[in-house]
MDAnalysis code that builds the backbone (N, CA, C; Angstrom):
import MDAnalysis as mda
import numpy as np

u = mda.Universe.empty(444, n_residues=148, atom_resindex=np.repeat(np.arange(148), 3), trajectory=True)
u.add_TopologyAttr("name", ["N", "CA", "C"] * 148)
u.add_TopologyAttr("resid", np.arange(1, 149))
u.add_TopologyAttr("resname", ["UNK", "UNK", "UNK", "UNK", "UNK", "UNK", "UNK", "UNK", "UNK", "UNK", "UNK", "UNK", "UNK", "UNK", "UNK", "UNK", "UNK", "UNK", "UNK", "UNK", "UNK", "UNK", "UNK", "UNK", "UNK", "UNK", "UNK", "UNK", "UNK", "UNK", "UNK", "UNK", "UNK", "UNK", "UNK", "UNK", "UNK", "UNK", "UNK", "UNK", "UNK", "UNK", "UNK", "UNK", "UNK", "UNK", "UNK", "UNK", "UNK", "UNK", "UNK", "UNK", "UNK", "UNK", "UNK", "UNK", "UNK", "UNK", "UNK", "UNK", "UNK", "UNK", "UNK", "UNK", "UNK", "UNK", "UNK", "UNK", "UNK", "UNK", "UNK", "UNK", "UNK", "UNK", "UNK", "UNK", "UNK", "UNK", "UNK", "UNK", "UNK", "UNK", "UNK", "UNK", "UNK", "UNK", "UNK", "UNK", "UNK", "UNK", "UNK", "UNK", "UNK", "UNK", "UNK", "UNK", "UNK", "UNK", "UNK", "UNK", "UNK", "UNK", "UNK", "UNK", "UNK", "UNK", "UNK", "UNK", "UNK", "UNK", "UNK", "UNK", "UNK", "UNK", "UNK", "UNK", "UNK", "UNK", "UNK", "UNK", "UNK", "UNK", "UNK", "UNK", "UNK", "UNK", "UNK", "UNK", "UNK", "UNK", "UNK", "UNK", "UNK", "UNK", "UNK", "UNK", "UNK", "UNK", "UNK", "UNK", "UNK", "UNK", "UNK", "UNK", "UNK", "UNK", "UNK", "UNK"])
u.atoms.positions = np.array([
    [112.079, 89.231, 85.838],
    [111.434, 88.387, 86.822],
    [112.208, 87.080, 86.898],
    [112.192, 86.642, 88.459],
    [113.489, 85.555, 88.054],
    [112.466, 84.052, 87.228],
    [113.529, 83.811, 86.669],
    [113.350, 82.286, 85.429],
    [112.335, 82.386, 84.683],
    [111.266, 83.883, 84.317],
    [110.067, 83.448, 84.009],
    [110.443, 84.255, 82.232],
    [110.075, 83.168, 80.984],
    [110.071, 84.081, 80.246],
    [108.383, 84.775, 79.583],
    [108.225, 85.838, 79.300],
    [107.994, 86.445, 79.203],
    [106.960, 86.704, 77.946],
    [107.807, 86.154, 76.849],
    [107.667, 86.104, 75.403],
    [106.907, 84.801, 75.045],
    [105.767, 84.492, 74.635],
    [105.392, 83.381, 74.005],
    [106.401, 83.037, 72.728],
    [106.379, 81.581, 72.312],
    [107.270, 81.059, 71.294],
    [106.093, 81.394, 69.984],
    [105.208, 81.691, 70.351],
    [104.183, 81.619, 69.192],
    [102.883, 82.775, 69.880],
    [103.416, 83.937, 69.063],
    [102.440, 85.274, 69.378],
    [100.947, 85.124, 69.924],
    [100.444, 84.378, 68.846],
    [98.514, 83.330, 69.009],
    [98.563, 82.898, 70.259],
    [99.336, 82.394, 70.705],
    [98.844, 81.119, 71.536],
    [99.103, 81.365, 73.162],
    [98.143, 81.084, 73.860],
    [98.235, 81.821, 75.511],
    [98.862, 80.747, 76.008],
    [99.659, 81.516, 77.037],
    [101.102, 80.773, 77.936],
    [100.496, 81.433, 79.347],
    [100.684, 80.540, 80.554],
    [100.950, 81.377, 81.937],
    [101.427, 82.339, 82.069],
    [102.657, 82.411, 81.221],
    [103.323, 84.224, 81.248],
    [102.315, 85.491, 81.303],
    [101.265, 85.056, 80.475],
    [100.154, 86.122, 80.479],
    [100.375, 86.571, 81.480],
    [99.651, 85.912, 82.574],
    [98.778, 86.451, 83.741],
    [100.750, 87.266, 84.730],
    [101.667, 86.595, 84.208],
    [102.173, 86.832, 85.147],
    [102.963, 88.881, 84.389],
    [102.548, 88.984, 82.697],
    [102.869, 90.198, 82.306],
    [101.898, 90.771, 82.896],
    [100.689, 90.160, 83.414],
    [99.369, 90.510, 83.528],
    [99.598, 91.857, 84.750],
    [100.389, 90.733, 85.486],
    [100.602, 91.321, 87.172],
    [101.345, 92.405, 87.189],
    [102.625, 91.788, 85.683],
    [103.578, 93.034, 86.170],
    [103.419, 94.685, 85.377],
    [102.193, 94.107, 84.776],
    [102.106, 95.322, 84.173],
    [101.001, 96.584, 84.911],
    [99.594, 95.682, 85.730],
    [98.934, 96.052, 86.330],
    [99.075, 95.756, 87.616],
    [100.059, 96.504, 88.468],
    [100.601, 96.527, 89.512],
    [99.478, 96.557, 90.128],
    [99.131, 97.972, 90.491],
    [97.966, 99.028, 91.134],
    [96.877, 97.626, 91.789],
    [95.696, 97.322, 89.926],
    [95.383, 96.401, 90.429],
    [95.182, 95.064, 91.035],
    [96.604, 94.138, 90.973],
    [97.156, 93.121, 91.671],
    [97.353, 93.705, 92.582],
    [97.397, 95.152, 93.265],
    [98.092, 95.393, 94.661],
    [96.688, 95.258, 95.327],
    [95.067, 95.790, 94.706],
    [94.136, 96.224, 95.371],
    [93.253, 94.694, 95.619],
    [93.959, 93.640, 94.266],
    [93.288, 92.230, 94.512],
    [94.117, 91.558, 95.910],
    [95.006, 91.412, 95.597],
    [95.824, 91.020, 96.807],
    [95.726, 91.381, 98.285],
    [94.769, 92.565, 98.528],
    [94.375, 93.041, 99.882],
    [93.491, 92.127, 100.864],
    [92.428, 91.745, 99.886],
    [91.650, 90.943, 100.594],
    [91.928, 89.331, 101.080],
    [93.072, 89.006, 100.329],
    [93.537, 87.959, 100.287],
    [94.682, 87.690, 101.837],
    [95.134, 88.892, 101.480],
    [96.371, 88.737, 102.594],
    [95.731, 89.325, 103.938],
    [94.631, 89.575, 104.163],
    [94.377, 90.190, 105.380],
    [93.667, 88.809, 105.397],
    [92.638, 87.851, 105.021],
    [92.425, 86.762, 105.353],
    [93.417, 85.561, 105.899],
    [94.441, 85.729, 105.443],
    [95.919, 85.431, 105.773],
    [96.071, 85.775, 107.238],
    [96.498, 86.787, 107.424],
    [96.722, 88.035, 108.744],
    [95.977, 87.324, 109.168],
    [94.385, 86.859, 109.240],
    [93.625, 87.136, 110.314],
    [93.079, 85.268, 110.590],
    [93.503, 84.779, 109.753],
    [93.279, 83.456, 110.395],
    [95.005, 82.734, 110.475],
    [96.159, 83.733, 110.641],
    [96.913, 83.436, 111.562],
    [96.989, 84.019, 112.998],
    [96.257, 85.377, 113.043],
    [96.474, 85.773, 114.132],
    [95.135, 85.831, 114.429],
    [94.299, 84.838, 114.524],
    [92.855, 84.735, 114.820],
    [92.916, 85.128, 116.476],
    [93.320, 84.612, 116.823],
    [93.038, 84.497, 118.635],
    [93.553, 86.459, 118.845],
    [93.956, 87.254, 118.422],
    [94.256, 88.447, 118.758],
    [93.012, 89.202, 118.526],
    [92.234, 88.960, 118.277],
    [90.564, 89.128, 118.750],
    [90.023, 90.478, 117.615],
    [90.906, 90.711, 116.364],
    [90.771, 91.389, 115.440],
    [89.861, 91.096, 114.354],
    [88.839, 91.842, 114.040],
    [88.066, 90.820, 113.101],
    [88.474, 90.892, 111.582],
    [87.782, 90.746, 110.860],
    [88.752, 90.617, 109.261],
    [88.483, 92.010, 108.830],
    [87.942, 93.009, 109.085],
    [87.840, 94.234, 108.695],
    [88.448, 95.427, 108.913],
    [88.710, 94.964, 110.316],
    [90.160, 95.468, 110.660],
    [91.780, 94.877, 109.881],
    [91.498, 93.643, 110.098],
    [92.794, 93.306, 109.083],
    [93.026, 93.566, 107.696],
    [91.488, 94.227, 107.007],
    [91.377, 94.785, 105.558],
    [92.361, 96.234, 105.917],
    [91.612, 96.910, 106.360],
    [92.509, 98.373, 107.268],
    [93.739, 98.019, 107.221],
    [94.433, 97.126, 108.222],
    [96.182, 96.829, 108.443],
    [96.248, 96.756, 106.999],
    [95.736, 95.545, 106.490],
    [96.933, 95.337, 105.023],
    [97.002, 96.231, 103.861],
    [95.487, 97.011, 104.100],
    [95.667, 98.292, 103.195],
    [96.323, 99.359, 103.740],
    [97.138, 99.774, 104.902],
    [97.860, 100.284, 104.979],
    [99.066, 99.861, 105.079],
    [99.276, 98.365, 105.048],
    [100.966, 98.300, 104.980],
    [100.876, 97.558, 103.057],
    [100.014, 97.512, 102.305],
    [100.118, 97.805, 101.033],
    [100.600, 99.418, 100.486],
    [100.176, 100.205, 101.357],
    [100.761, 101.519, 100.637],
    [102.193, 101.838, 101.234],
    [102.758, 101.074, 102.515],
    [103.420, 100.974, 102.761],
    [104.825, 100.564, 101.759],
    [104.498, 99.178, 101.618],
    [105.066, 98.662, 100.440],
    [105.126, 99.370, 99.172],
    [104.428, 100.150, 98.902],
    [104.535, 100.339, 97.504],
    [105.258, 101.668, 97.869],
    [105.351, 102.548, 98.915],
    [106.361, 103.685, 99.100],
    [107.290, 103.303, 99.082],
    [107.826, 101.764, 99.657],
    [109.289, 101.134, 99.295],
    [109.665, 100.966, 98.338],
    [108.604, 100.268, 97.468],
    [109.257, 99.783, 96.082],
    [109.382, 100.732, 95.116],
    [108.749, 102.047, 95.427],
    [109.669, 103.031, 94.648],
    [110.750, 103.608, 95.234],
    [110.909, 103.747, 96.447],
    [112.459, 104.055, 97.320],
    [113.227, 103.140, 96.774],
    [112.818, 102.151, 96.634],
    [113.400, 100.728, 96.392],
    [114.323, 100.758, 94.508],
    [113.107, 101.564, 94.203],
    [113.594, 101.016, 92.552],
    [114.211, 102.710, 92.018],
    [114.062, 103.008, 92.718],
    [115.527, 104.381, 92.485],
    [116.925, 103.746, 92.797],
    [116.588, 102.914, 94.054],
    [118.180, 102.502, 93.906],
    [118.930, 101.529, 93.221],
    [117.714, 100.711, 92.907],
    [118.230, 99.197, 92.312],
    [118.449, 99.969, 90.667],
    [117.753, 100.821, 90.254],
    [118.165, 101.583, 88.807],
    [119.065, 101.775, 88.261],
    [120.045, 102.195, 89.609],
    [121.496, 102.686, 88.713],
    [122.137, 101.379, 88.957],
    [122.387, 100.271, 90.106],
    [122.753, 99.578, 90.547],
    [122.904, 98.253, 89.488],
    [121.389, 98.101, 88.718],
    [121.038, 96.996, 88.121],
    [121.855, 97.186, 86.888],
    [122.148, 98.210, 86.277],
    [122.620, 98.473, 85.289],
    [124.155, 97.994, 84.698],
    [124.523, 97.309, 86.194],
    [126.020, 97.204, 86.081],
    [126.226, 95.472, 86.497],
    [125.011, 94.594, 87.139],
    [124.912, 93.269, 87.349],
    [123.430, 92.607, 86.717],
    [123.484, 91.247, 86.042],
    [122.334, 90.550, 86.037],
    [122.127, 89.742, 86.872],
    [122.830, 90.052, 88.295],
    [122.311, 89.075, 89.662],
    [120.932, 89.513, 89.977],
    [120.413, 88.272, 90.579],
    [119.052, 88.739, 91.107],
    [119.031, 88.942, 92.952],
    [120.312, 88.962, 93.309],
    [120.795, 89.357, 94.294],
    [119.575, 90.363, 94.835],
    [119.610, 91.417, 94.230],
    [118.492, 92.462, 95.011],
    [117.439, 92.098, 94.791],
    [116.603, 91.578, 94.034],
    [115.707, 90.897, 93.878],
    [115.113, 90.137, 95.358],
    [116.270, 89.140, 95.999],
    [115.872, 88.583, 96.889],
    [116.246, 89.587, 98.475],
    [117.187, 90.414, 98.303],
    [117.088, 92.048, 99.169],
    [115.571, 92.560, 99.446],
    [114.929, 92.777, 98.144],
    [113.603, 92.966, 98.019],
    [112.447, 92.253, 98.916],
    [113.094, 91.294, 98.616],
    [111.940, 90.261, 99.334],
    [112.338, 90.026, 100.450],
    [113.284, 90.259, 101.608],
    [113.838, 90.026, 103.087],
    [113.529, 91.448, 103.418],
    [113.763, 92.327, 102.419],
    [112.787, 93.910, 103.009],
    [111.375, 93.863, 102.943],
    [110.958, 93.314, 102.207],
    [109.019, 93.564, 102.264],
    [109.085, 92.472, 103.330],
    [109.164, 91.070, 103.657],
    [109.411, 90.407, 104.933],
    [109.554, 91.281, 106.195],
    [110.293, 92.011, 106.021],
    [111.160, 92.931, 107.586],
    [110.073, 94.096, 107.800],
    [109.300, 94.600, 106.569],
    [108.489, 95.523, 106.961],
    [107.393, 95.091, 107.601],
    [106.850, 94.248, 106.276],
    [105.023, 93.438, 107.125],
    [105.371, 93.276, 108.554],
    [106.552, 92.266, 109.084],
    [106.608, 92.054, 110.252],
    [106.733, 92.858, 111.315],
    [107.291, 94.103, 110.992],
    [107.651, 95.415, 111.647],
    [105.797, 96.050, 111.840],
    [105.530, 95.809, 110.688],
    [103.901, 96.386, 110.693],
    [103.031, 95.786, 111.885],
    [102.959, 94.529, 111.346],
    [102.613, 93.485, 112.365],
    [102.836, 93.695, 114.177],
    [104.384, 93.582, 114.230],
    [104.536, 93.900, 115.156],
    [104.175, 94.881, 116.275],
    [104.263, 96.190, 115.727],
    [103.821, 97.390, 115.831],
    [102.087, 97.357, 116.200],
    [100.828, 96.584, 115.277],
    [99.731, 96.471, 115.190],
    [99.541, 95.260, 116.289],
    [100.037, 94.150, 116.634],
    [99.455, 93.511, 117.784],
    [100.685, 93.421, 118.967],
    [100.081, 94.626, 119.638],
    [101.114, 94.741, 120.795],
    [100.971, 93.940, 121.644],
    [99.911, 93.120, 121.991],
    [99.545, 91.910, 123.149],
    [100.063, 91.075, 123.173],
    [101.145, 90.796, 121.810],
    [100.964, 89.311, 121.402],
    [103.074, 89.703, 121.760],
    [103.735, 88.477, 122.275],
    [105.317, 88.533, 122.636],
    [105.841, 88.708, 121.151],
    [107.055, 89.087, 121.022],
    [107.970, 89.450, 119.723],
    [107.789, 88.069, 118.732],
    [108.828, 86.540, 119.340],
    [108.690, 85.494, 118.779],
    [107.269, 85.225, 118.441],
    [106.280, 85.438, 119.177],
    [105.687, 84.254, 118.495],
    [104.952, 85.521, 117.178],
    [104.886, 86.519, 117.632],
    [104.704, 87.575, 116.493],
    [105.361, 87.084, 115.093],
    [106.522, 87.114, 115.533],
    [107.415, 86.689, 113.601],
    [106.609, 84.850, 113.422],
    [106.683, 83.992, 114.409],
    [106.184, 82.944, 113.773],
    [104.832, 83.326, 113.393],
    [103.688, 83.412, 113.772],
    [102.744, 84.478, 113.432],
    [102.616, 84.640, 111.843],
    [103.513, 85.741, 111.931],
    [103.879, 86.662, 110.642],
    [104.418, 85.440, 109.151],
    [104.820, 84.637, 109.900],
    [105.588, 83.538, 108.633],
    [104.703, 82.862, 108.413],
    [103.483, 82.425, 109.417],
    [102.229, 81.706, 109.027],
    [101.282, 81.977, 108.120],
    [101.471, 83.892, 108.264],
    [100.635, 84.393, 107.573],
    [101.383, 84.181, 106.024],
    [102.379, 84.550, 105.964],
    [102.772, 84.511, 104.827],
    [102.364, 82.952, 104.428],
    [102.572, 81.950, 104.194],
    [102.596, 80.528, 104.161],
    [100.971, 80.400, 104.154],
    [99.928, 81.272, 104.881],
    [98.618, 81.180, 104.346],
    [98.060, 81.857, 102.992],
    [99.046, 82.676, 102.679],
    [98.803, 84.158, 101.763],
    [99.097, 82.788, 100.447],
    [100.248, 82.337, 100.849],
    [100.432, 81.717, 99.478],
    [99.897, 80.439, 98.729],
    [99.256, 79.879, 100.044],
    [98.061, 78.495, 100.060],
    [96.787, 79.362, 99.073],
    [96.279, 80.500, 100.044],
    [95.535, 81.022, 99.193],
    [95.390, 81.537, 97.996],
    [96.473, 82.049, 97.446],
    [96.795, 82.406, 96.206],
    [96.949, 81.254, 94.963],
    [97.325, 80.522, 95.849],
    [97.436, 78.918, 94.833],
    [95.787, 78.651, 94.442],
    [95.403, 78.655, 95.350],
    [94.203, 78.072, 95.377],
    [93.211, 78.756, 94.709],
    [93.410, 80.246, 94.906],
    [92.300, 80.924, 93.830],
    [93.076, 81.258, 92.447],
    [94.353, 80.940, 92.007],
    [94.674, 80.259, 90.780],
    [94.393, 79.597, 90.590],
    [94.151, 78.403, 91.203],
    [93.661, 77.030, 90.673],
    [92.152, 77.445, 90.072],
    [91.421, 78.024, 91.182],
    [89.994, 78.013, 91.126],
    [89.955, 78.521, 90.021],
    [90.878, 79.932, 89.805],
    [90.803, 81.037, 88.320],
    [90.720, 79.735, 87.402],
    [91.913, 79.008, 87.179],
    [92.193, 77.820, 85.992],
    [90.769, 77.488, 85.668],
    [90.428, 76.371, 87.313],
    [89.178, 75.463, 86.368],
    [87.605, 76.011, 86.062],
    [87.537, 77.293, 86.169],
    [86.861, 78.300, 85.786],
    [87.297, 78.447, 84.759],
    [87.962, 79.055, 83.815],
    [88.000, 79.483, 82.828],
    [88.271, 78.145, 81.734],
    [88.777, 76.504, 82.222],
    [88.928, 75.983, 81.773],
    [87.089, 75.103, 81.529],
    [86.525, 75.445, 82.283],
    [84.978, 75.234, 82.270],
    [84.181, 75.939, 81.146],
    [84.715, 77.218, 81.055],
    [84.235, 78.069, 80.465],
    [84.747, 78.259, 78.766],
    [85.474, 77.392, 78.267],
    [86.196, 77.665, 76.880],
    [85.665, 75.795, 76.637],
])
C-alpha cells in the first residue's frame, strides 16, 4: 500500500494501520460498507437527474461488482509484472482504471445528462465520496474515543 506501514513498532499498542490492515484484509466487507456511501455521493452530485438514492444503491452495487471483476483481471496481471519492479506505477494505472470505469458506468446510466458535464459530475462524486469517508472516520474516531 503506498507509504503506509503496516507493522506496529510495538505489537500491544493500536496504530491507524489497523483499520487500514482492517480494509485490506476484509475487502468483501469494506466493498459492501462503501456502497451506501458512494451512492450518496452519486446522488447528491447528480441530484437534479431525478434518480432517487435507491436507485443509486442499485448503480453502485452494480458497478461495485464491476470493480471487483477488474481487480481480479487486474491482479493476474500486475502478479507476474510486480515481481520484477517496486514502482507503484500500476498502482496509480489502477486507480485511472477504476476512474475510467465508474465514469463509463455513469455515463452509460445517465443518458440525459451531455458527456462533459457527466465526467465533471463523476469527479464531484468522487470528491463527495471522499468528504464523506473523512467524515464518518472522524465520526468512527470520536465515537470510539468517547467510548474508551
Amino acid at each position: 500500500m503506498l507509504g503506509f506501514k503496516s507493522v506496529p513498532d510495538d505489537k500491544n499498542s493500536p496504530t491507524p494501520y489497523m483499520v487500514i490492515d482492517w480494509i485490506i484484509a476484509h475487502y468483501a466487507y469494506t466493498s459492501l460498507l462503501i456502497i451506501p456511501i458512494s451512492s450518496l455521493a452519486s446522488y447528491l452530485a447528480f441530484i437534479k437527474s431525478r434518480y432517487n438514492y435507491f436507485q443509486h444503491l442499485v448503480l453502485n452495487s452494480f458497478q461495485s461488482g464491476q470493480i471487483a471483476v477488474f481487480h481480479i483481471i487486474y491482479l493476474f496481471f500486475t502478479y507476474f509484472i510486480n515481481k520484477k519492479t517496486t514502482s507503484y506505477t500500476l498502482d496509480y494505472i489502477e486507480l485511472i482504471l477504476g476512474f475510467i470505469l465508474t465514469f463509463w458506468t455513469y455515463y452509460q446510466f445517465f443518458d440525459t445528462i451531455h458527456g462533459v458535464k457527466k465526467l465533471v459530475l463523476t469527479i464531484i462524486s468522487y470528491i463527495l465520496f471522499l468528504v464523506l469517508i473523512a467524515v464518518f472516520f472522524v465520526l468512527l474516531f470520536l465515537i470510539s474515543k468517547a467510548l474508551l
